[in-house]
Backbone as a printed PyTorch tensor [residue, N CA C, xyz], in Angstrom:
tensor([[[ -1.4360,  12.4050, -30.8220],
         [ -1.7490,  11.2200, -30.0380],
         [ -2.5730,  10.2660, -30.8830]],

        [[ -2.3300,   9.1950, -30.7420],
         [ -2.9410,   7.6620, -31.7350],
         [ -4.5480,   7.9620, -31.3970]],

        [[ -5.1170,   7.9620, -29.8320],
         [ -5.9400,   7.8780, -29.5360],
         [ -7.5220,   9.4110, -30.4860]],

        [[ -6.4810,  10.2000, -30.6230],
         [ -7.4380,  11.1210, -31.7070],
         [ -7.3330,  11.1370, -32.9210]],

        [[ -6.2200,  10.2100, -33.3090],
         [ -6.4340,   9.5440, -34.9320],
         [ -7.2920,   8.1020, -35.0690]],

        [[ -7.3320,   7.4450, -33.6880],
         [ -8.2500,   6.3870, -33.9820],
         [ -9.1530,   5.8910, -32.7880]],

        [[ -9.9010,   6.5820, -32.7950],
         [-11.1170,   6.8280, -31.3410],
         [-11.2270,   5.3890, -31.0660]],

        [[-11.3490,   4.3440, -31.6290],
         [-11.5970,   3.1710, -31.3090],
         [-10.8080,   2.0850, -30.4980]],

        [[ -9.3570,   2.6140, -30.4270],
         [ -8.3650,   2.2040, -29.7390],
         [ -8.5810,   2.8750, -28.1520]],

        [[ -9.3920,   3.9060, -27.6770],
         [ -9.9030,   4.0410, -26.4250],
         [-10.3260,   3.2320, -25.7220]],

        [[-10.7390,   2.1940, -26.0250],
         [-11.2870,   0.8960, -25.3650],
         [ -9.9500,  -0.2170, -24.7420]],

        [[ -8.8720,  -0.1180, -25.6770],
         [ -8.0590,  -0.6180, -24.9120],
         [ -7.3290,   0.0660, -24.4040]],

        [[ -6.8670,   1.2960, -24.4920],
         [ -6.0860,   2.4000, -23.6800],
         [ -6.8110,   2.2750, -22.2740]],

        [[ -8.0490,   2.2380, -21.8640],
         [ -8.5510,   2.5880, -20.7850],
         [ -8.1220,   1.0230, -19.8190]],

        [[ -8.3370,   0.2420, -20.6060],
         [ -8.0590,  -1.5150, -20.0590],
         [ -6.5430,  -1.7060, -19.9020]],

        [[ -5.6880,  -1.1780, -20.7480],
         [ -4.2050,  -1.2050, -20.3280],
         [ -3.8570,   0.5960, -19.3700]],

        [[ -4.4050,   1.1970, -19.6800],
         [ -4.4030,   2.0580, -18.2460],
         [ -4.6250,   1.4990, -17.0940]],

        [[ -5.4220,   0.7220, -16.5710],
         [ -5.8580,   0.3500, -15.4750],
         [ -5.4530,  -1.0680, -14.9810]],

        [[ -4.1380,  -2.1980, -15.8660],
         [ -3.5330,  -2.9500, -15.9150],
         [ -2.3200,  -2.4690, -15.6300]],

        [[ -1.5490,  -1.6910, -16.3590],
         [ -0.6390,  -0.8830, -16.1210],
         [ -0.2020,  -0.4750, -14.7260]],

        [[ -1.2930,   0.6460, -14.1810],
         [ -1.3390,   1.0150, -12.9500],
         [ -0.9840,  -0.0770, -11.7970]],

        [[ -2.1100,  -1.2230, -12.2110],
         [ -1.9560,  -2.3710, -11.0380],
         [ -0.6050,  -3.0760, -10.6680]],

        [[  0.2500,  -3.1800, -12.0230],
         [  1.6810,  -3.5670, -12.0620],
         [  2.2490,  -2.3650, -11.8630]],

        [[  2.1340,  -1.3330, -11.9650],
         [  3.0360,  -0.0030, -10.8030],
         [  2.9150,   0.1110,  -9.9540]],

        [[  1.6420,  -0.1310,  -9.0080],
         [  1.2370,  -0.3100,  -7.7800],
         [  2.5610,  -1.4750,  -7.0860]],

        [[  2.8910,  -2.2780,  -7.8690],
         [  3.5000,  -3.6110,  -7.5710],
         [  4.5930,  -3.4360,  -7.4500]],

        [[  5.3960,  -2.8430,  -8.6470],
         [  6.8080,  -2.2740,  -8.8320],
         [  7.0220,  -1.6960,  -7.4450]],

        [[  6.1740,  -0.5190,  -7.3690],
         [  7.0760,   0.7130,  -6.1010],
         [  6.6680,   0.0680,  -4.8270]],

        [[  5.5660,  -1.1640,  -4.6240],
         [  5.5340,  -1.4390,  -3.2720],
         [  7.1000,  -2.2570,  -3.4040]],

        [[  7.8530,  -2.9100,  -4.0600],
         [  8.8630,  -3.7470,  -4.2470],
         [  9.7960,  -2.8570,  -3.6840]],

        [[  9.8150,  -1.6950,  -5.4140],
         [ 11.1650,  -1.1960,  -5.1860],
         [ 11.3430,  -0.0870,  -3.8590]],

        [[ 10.3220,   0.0800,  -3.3520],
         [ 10.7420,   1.0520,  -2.0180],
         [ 10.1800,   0.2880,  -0.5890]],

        [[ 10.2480,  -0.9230,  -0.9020],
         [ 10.3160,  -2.0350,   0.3550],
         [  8.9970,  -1.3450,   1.2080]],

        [[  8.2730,  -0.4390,   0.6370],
         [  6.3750,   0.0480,   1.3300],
         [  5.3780,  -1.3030,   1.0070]],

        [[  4.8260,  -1.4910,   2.2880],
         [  3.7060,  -2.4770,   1.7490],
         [  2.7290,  -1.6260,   0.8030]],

        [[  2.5300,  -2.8370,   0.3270],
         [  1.2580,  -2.2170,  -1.3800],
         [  0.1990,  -1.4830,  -0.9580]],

        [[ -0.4200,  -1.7390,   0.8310],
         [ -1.3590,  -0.7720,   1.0720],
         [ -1.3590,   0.7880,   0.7860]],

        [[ -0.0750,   1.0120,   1.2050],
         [  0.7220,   2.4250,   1.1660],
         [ -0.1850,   2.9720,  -0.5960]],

        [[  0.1560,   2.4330,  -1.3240],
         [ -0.1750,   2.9830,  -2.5900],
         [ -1.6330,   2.6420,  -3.0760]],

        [[ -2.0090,   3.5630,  -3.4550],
         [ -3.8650,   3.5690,  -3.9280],
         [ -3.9760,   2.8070,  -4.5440]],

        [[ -5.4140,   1.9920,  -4.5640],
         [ -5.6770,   0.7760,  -5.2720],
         [ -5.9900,   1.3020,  -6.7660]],

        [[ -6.5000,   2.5960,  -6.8270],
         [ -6.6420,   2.9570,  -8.2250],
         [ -5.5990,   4.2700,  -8.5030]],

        [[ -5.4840,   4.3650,  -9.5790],
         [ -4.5710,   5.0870, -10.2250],
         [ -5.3160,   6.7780,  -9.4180]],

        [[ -4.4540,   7.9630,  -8.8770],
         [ -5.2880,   9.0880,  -8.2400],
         [ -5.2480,   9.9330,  -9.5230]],

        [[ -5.0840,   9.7660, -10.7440],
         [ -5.1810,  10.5270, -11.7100],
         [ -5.6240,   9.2420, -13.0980]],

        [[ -6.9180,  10.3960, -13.7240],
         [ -7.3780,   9.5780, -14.2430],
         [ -6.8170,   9.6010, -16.1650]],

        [[ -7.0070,   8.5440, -16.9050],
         [ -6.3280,   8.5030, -18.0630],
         [ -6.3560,   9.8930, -18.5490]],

        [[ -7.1600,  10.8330, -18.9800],
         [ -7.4550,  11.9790, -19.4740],
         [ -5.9800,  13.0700, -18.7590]],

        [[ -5.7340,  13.2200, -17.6840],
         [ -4.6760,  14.1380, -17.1550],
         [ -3.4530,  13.1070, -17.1450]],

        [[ -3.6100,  11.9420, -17.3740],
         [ -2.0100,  11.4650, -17.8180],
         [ -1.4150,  11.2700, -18.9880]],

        [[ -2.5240,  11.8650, -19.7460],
         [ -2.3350,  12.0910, -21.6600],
         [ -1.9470,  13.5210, -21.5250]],

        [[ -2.2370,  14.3300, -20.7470],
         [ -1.9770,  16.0900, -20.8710],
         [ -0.6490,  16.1600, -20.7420]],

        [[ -0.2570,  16.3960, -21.7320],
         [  1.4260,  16.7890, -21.0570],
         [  1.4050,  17.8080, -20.1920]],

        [[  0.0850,  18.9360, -20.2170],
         [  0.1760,  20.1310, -19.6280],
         [ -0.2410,  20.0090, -17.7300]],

        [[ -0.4570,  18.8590, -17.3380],
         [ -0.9940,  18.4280, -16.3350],
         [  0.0460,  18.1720, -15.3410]],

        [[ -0.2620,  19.1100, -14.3980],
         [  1.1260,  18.8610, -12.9690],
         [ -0.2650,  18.2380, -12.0150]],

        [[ -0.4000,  17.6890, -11.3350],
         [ -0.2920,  17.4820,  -9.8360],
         [ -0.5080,  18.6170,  -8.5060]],

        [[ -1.5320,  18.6820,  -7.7410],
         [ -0.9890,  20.0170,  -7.1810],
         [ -0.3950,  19.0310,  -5.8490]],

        [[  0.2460,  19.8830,  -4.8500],
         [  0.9370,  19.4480,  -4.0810],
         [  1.9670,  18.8420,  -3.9700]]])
């Protein structure tokens, strides 16, 4: 991963993590015709377990 060859690029990973999210929030209220309330205002998993490949979700 880039981010443990160059620690300093964490600063924008965390700012386009949380940009990112806001335009997915946007996408699936679209593409599944759900108002945007439906979907969490913040991402329910935080950058650290969406870098894990080893990371499921429970439920």
């Amino acid at each position: 991963m880039v981010l443990y060859h160059s620690p300093s690029l964490k600063r924008y990973f965390l700012q386009e993590f949380a940009d990112c999210y806001l335009n997915a929030r946007k996408l699936a209220s679209n593409g599944t015709g759900s108002a945007i309330a439906t979907f969490p205002i913040e991402s329910p998993f935080n950058p650290e377990q969406t870098l894990d490949e080893n990371f499921l979700p429970e439920g």
